[in-house]
Each structure stands twice: as structure tokens, then as C-alpha cells.
RODO-2510 file (C-alpha; in nm, 4 decimals, decimal comma):
residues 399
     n   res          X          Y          Z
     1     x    -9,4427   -10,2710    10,5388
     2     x    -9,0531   -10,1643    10,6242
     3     x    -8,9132   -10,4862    10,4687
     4     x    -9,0243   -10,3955    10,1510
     5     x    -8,8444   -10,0616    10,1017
     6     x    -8,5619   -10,1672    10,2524
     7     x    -8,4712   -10,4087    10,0055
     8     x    -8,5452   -10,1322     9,7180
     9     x    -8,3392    -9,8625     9,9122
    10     x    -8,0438   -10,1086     9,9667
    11     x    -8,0968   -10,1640     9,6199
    12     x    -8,0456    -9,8080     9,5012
    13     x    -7,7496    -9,7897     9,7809
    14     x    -7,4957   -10,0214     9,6348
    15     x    -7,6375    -9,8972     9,2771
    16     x    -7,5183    -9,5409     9,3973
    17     x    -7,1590    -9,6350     9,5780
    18     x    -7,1028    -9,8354     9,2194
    19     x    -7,1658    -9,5022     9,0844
    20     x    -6,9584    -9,2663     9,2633
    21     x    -6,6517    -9,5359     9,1936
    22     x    -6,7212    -9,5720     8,8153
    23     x    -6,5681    -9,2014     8,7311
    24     x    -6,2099    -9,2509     8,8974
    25     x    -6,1265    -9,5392     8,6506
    26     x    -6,2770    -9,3894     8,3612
    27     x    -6,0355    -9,0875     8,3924
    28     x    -5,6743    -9,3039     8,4255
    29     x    -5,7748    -9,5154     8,0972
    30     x    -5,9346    -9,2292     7,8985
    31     x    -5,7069    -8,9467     7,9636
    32     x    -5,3975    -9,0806     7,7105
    33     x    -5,6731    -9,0107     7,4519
    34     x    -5,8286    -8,7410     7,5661
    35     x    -5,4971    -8,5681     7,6413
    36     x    -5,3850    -8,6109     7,2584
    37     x    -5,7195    -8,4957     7,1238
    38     x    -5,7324    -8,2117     7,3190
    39     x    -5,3151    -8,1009     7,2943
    40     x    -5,2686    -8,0830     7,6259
    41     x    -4,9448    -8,2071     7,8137
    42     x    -4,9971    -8,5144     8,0446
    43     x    -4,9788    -8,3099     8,3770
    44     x    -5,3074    -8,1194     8,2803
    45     x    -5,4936    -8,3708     8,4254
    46     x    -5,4062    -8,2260     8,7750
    47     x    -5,5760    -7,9374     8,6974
    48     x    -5,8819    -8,1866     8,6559
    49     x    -5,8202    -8,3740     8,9663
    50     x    -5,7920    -8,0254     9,1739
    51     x    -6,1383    -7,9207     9,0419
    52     x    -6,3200    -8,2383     9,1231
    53     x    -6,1555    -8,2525     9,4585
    54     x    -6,2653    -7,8918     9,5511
    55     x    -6,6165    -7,9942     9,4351
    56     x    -6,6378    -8,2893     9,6420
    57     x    -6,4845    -8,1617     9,9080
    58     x    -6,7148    -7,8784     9,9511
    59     x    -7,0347    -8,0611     9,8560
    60     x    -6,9370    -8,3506    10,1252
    61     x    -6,9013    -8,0696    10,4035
    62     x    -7,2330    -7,8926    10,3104
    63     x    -7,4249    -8,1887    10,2420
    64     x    -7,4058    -8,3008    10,6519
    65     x    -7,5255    -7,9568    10,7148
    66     x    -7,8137    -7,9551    10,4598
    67     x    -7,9794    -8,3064    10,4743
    68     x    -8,2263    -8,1767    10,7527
    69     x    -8,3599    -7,9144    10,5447
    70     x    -8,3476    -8,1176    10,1794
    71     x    -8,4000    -8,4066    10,3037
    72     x    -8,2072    -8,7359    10,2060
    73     x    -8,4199    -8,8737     9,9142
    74     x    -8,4096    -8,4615     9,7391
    75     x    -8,0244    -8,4353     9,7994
    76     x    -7,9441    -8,7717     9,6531
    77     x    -8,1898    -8,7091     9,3178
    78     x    -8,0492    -8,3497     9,2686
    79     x    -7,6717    -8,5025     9,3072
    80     x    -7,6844    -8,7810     9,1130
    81     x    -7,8724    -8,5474     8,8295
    82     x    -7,5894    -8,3305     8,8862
    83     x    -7,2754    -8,6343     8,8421
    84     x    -7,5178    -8,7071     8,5155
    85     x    -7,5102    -8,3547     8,3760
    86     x    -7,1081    -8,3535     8,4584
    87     x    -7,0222    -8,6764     8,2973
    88     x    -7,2999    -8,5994     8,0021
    89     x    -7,0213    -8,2672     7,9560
    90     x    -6,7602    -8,4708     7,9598
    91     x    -6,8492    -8,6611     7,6724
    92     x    -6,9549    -8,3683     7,5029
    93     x    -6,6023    -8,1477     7,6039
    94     x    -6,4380    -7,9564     7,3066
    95     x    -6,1455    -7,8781     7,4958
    96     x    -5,9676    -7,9109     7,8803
    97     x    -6,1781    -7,5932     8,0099
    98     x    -6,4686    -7,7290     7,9762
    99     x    -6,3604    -8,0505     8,1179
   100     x    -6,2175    -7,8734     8,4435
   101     x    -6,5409    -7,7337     8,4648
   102     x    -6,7362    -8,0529     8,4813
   103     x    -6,5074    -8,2345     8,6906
   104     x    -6,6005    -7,9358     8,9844
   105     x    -6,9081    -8,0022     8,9121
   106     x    -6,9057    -8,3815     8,9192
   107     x    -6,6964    -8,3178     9,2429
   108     x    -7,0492    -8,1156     9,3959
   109     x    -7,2402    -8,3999     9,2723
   110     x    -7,0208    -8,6930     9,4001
   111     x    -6,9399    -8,5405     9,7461
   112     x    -7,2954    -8,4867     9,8096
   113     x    -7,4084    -8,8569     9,6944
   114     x    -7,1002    -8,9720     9,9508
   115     x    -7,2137    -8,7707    10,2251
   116     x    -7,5503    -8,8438    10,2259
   117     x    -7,5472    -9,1868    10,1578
   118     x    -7,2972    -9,2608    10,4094
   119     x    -7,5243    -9,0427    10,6778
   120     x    -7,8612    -9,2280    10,5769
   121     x    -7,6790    -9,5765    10,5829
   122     x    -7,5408    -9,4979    10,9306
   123     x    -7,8905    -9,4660    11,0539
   124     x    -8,0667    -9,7194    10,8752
   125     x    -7,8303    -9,9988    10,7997
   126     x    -7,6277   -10,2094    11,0006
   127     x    -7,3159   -10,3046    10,9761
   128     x    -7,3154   -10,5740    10,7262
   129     x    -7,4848   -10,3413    10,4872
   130     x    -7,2389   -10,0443    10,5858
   131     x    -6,9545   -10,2851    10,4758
   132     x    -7,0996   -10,3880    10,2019
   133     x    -7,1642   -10,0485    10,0416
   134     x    -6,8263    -9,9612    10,0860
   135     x    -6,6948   -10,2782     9,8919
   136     x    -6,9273   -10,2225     9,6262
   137     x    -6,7753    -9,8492     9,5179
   138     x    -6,4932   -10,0622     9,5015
   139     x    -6,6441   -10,2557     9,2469
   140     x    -6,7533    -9,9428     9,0767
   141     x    -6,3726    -9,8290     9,0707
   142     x    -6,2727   -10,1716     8,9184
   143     x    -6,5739   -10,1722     8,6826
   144     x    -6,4854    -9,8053     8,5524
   145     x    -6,1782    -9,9029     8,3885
   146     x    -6,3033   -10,2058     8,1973
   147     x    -6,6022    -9,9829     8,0256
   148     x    -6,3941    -9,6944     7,9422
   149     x    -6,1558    -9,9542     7,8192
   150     x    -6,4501   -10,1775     7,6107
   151     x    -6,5380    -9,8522     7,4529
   152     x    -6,1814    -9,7909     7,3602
   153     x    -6,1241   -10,1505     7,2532
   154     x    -6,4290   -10,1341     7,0049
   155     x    -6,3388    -9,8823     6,7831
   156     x    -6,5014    -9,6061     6,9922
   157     x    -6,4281    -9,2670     7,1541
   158     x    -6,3448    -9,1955     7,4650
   159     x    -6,6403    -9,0154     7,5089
   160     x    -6,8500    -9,2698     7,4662
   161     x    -6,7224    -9,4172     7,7971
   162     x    -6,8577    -9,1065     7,9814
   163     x    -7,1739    -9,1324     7,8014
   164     x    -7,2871    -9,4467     7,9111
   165     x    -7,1904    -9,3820     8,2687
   166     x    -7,3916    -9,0627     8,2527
   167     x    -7,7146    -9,2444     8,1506
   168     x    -7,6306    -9,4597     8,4236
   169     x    -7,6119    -9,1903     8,6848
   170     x    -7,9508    -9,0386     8,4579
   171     x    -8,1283    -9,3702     8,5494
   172     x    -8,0060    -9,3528     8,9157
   173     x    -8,1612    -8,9979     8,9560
   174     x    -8,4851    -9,0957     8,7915
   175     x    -8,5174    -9,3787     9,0921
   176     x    -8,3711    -9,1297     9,3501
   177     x    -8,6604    -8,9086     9,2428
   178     x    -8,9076    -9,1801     9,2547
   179     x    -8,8470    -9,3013     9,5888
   180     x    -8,8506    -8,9671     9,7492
   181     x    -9,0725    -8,9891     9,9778
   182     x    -8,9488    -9,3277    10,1046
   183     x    -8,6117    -9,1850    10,2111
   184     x    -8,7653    -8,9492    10,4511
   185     x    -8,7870    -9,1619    10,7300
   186     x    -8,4180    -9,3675    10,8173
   187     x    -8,5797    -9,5805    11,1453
   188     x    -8,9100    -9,7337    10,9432
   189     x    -8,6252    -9,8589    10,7192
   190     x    -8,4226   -10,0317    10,9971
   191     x    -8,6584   -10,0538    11,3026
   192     x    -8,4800    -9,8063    11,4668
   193     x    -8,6800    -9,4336    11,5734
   194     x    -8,6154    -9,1352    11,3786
   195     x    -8,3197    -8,9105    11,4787
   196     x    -8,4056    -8,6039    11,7219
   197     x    -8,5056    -8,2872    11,5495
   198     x    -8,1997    -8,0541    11,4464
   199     x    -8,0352    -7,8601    11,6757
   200     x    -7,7901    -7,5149    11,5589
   201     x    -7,4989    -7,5876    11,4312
   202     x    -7,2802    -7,3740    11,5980
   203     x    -7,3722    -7,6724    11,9016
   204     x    -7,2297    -7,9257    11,6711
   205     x    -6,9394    -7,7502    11,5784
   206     x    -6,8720    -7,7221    11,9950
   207     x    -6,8127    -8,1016    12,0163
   208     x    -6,4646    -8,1802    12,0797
   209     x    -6,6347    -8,5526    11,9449
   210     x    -6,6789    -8,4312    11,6268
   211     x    -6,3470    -8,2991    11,5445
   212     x    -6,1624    -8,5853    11,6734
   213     x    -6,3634    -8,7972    11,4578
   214     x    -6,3249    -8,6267    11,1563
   215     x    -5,9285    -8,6165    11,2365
   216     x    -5,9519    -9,0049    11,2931
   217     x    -6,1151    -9,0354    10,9859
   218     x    -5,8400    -8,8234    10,8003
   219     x    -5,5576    -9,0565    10,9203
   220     x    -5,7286    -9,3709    10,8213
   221     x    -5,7669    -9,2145    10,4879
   222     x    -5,4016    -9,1094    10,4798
   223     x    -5,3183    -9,4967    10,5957
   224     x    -5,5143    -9,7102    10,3544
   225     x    -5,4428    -9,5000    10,0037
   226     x    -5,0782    -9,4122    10,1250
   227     x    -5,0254    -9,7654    10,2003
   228     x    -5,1781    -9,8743     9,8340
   229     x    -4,9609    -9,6303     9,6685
   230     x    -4,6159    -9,6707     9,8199
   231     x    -4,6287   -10,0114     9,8525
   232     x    -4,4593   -10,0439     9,4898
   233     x    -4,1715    -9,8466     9,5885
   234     x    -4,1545   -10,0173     9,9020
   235     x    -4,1134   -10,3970     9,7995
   236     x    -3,8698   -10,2703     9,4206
   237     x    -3,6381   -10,0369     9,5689
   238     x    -3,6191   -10,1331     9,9457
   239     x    -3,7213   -10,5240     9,9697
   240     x    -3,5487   -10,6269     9,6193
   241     x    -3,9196   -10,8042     9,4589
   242     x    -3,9261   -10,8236     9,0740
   243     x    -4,1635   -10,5538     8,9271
   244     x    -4,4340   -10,7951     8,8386
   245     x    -4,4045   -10,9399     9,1664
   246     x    -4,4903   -10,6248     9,3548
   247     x    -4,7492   -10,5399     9,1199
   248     x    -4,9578   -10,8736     9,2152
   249     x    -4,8377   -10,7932     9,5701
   250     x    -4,9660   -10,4355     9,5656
   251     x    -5,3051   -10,5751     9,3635
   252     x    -5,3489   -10,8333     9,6839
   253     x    -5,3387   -10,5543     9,9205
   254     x    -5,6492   -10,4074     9,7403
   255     x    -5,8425   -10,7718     9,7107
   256     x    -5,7462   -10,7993    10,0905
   257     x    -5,9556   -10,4759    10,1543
   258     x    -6,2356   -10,5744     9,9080
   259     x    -6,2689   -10,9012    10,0838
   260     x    -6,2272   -10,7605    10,4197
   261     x    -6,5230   -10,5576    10,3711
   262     x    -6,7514   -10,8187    10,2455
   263     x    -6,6342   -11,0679    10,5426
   264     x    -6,6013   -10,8277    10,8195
   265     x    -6,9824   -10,6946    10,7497
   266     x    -7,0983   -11,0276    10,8452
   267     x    -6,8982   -11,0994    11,1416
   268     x    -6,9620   -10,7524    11,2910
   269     x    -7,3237   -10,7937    11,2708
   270     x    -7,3048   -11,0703    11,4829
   271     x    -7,0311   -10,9827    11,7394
   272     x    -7,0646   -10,6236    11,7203
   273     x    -6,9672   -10,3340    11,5723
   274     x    -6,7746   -10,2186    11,8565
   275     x    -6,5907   -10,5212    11,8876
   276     x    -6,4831   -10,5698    11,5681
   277     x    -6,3524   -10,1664    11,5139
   278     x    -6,1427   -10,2258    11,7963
   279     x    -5,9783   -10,5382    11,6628
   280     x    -5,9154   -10,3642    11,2981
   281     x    -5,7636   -10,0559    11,4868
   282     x    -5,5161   -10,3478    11,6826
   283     x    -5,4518   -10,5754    11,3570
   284     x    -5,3814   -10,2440    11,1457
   285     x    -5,1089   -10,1478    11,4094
   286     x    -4,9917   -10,5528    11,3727
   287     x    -4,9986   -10,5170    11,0064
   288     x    -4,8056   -10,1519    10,9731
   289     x    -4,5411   -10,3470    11,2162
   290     x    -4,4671   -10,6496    10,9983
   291     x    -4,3909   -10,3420    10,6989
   292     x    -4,1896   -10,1536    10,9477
   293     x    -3,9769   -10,4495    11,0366
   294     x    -3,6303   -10,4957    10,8356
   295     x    -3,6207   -10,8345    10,7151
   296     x    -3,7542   -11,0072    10,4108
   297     x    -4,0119   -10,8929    10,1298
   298     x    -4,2411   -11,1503    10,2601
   299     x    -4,2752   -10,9847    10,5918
   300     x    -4,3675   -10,6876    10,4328
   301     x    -4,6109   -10,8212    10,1654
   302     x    -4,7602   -11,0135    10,5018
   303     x    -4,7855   -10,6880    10,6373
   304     x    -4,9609   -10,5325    10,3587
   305     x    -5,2244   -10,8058    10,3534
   306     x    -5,2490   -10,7717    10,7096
   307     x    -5,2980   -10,3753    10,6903
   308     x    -5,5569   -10,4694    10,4470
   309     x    -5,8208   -10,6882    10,6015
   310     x    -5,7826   -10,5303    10,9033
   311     x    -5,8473   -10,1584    10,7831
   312     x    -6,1315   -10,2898    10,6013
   313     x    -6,4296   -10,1942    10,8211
   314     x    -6,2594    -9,8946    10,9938
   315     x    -6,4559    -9,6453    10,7619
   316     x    -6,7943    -9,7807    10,7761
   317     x    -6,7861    -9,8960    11,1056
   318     x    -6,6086    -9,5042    11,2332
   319     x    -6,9143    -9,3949    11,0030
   320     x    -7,1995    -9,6479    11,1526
   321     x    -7,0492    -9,5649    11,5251
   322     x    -7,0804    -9,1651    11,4796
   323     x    -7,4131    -9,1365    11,6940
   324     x    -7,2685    -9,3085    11,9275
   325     x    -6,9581    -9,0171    11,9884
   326     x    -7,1969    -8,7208    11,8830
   327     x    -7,5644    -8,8468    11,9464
   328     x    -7,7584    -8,8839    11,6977
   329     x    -7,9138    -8,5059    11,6760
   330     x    -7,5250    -8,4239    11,5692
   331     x    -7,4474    -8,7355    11,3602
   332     x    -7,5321    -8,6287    10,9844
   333     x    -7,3462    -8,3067    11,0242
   334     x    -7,0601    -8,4766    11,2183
   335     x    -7,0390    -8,7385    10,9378
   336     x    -7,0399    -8,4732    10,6380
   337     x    -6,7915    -8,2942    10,8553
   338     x    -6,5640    -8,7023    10,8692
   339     x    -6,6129    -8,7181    10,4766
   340     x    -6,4561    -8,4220    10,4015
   341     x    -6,1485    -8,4375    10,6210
   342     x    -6,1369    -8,8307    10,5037
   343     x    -6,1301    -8,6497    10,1079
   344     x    -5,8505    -8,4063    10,1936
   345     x    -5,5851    -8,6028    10,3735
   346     x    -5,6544    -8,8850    10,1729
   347     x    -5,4998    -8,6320     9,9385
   348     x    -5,2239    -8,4492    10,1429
   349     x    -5,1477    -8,7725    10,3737
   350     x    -5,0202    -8,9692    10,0794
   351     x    -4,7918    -8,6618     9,9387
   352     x    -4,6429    -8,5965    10,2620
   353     x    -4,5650    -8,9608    10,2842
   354     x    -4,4090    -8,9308     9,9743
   355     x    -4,1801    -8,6372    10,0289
   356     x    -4,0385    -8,8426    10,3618
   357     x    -3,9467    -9,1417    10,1930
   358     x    -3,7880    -8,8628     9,9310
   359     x    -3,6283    -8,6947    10,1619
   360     x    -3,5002    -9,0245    10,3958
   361     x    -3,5662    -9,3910    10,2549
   362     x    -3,8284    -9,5989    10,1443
   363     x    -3,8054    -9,7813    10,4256
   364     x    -3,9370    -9,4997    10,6297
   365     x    -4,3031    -9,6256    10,4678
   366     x    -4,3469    -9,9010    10,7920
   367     x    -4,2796    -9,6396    11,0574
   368     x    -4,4951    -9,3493    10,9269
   369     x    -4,8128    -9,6022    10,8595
   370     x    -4,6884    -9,7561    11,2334
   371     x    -4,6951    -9,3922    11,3808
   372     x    -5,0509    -9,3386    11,1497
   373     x    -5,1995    -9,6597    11,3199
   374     x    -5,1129    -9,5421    11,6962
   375     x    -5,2275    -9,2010    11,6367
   376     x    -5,6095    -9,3460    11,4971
   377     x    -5,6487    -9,5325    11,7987
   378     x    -5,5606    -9,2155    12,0128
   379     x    -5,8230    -9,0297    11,8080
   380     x    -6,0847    -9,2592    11,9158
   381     x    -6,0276    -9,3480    12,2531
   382     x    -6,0591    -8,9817    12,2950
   383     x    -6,3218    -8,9281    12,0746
   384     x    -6,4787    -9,2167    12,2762
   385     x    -6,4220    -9,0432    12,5932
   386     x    -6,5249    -8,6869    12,5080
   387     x    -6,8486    -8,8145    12,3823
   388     x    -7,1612    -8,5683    12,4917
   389     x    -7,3179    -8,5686    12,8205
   390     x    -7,6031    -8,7048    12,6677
   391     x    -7,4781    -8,9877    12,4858
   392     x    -7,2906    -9,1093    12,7943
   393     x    -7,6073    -9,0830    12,9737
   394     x    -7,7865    -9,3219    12,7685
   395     x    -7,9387    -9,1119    12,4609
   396     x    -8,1482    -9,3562    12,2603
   397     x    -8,0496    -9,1931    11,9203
   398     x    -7,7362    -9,2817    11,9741
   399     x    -7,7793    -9,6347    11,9534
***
């Protein structure tokens, strides 16, 4: 009966995007401590944050390539085992080295998780479910935080934060394992037939499609954390709002995208994913105008709100629409290919953002996310355009 795994694999889906936020707010509470018991100064933790990003970065990229031969249900038990073993080291870490090491390795396990996930979901789920997932690592970023911190506030280590998210993740892998053989085939889940048999790589790496995605993906990264991060800046130095002010301001541009999700996942699955991508790519545009205009801080918190809803679905509908640019045959490697590039400008997009508004004004934060905003819906009318002769002839795996 498909209904009934469904409900367990959508179970163990939003369990697993939970999991992959829960480490990024353990780390920003727990490193004062950990800093102090280990001697370090406070900028080691970049050394930390390179490691895990090479990880994940990596793992993301090879994890398109290798789902054909693991197979979904394998990759996602040997990752998650892997993001348990990491975060088990973490609480056990005598010193920075070992952490450094851990965090790479967390980085291979979390990548891989993202990846696959993200390809399996594109195939199986629609797009209220695709949403969805996407606002629940959310929640897993929010949740991490308020552990590390309960820990912290009851007398405990910081270690003990890691610990109980790595029995977490242990649990996870145990029911990864355990529904192996239930992952295997994506279209009994959703009523949809199995994607076409592999075909080389080298073909996939041909598709103009495919790299135009994975840039699109890149600038929507650079666009939604760049916006969350010089937002502060923005409204203090350039729009005169009190601190506390822009704090709330900058929190509501987060609840905006948290809500946007969980909203926008219902109303595409009625209207259309289609549809509804094109109207985020227009409001986000709308939005990164209203920050770019000079006026009053209200037009630019407006703006930010705006920016927020709107860019809400772009990710997991760009990721649920991949078959339809690359065919399906193309789409898990395609969408390992997306992750990555989304992972490494959501990195350098934000710096580079950063040293213009160093090097010029803060106000220059509206025109670069306005000039971000046109260029992503470039990148996918072409990518829409360039799609393979087989997909614009009516391939059914695309679908």
C-alpha cells in the first residue's frame, strides 16, 4: 500500500531536515564555553566553520552523483551514522583539533543527508511537502540553540548539548537503516513512475540546464542569508532604527520566511508549482526595491518582509522543478550539483556583499539584492529555455 510508507518516510523527512539544522545553533551558544575550555581565541571557530563547509560541500556534490549506485535509503543511514559519530566527537573533544576534525566530518555527513533528501523529495513529494521540509530545518536551527542553551542553563557542559543531538542523529540512522528497502523506489511513494535508468555523467555535465540552475541556485542563496545578515547594518547605520528595533525587524524577516514556507506549500499545490516560483521570483524583485529605495526605515523593513515571504519557496520549488530543466534521468546529479553551489555562495555572496557596503555605503545593500533578484530570474528563464531536447518534447520523467 503506497499511503502507508509515505506517511513513515515523510515522517523520517522532516525528522532529518530538523536534524541537519540542530548543529548550526548548537555551535553559536556553545562556542563561548568551549572556546575558554579549550584556550583558544574567539576567531578559531573559523577554522571550524571552514572544515564543516569543505565537508558539506564535497559530500553535497558527490552525493547527486552517487545515489544511483547507493541508493537513497543506504546514503541517508550511512550519513546520518556519520553526523552521529561527528557530533558523538564533539562531545567527547579534548582540544580544537579534534573538533576541526569532526566538524569535516559532520560537514560529509550533513551535505550528503541535504543532497539526498532534497533529490528523493523532488521526486516523491510535492510541493507542499517540499516547503514544508525546508521550514522544518528551520525549526531545527531555532531548536538547536535552546538545547545547547537548556544544557548550559542546568548546570551542565557544553558537551552534553552535542551528546544528546548525537543520539538523536543515532536514532535517525537506526530508522534510515530500517526503512531501507522502502526508499528504493521514489514513484510508489508519490504515484509517480520511477526515474529513467542512469545515464554517464559526462552527459549531465553537457547540460547548459544544469549549470544555470546550480548558478540560480547560488544567487538565491547569496540573496536570502545576505539579506538576513546585513539587514542590521542596514536599518542602525543607514535608516536611523534603535538597536532593539532592528533586531525584532531583522527576527521578522526570518518568521516571514518560516511562514512563507509553510503557506506557500499549500497554495502551490493547488495553483502550481510553476505559478507560484514565478510570482516569488517577481515579489523578491518588489521586495529588494522597497530596500533599495531612499526613504524611511519602514520602507525598508516592508521590504525585508516582502523579500521574505516571497523568497520562501524559491529553493524547494527550483529543487522540485529540476526534472523539469534536466529530465529526470539528470535530476539527482543536477540537484547535488544546485546544493553545492547554493553552500558556497551562500558563503562568498554574503562576504562580497559585505566588502561593498565597506567599501561604498550601507545603502548599497537594496541595489546589490535588486541586481541579485534580476539576475535569478535571468538564470531561469534561460535555464527554462535551454532545457533538453527531450524534456521539451514531452519526457514523462520530467513531470
Amino acid at each position: 500500500m503506497p499511503t502507508s510508507p509515505r506517511a513513515s518516510l515523510l515522517l523520517l523527512a522532516y525528522l532529518a531536515f530538523v536534524s541537519l539544522g540542530l548543529p548550526d545553533g548548537l555551535l553559536g551558544v556553545g562556542w563561548p564555553a568551549m572556546r575558554s575550555e579549550f584556550g583558544v581565541p574567539t576567531e578559531a571557530v573559523g577554522v571550524a566553520l571552514t572544515a564543516g563547509t569543505a565537508g558539506y560541500l564535497t559530500s553535497s556534490l558527490l552525493a547527486g552523483f552517487g545515489i544511483a549506485r547507493l541508493g537513497v535509503g543506504r546514503l541517508l543511514a550511512g550519513s546520518t551514522l556519520l553526523a552521529s559519530l561527528a557530533l558523538t566527537g564533539y562531545a567527547l573533544a579534548p582540544g580544537l583539533a579534534v573538533v576541526v576534525c569532526c566538524a569535516l566530518v559532520l560537514g560529509l555527513g550533513s551535505g550528503a543527508v541535504d543532497s539526498g533528501l532534497n533529490a528523493y523529495a523532488a521526486g516523491a513529494f510535492g510541493p507542499r511537502h517540499m516547503n514544508w521540509l525546508h521550514a522544518f530545518f528551520g525549526l531545527g536551527v531555532a531548536l538547536g540553540p535552546l538545547i545547547m542553551t537548556g544544557a548550559i542553563g542546568a548546570g551542565l557542559s557544553w558537551r552534553w548539548g552535542y551528546g544528546l543531538v548525537a543520539a538523536g542523529q543515532l536514532a535517525l540512522a537506526v530508522a534510515f537503516a530500517l526503512t531501507v528497502r522502502a526508499w528504493r523506489d521514489r514513484g510508489a511513494v508519490a504515484g509517480r513512475p520511477t526515474p529513467p535508468a542512469s545515464v554517464p555523467v559526462r552527459q549531465t555535465l553537457r547540460l547548459p540546464a544544469v549549470w544555470l540552475g546550480a548558478l540560480g541556485f547560488g544567487v538565491y542563496a547569496a540573496i536570502e542569508i545576505g539579506a538576513g545578515l546585513w539587514a542590521f547594518l542596514l536599518l542602525t547605520e543607514g535608516r536611523g532604527l534603535g538597536a532593539a528595533a532592528a533586531g525584532i525587524c531583522v527576527s521578522g524577516y526570518w518568521i516571514s520566511l518560516f511562514v512563507g514556507r509553510v503557506v506557500q506549500g499549500v497554495i502551490a499545490e493547488r495553483f502550481g508549482s510553476g505559478r507560484v516560483l514565478w510570482g516569488s521570483l517577481i515579489g523578491l524583485a518588489g521586495g529588494a526595491v522597497l530596500v533599495a529605495l531612499p526613504g524611511p526605515a519602514w520602507s525598508a523593513v516592508a521590504g525585508l518582509a516582502v523579500i521574505g515571504f516571497a523568497a520562501a519557496p524559491v529553493f524547494p520549488l527550483l529543487t522540485l522543478t529540476t526534472a523539469d530543466r534536466v529530465g529526470g534521468a539528470h535530476a539527482d546529479r543536477a540537484i547535488g550539483v544546485q546544493i553545492a553551489v547554493a553552500g558556497l555562495c551562500g558563503a562568498l555572496g554574503p562576504t562580497a556583499i559585505g566588502v561593498l557596503l565597506g567599501r561604498t555605503s550601507v545603502e548599497a545593500l537594496g541595489p546589490a539584492l535588486v541586481v541579485l533578484a534580476v539576475a535569478l530570474i535571468a538564470l531561469q528563464l534561460a535555464a527554462t529555455r535551454l532545457r533538453p531536447a527531450e524534456v521539451v518534447a514531452g519526457d514523462p520523467s520530467s513531470s
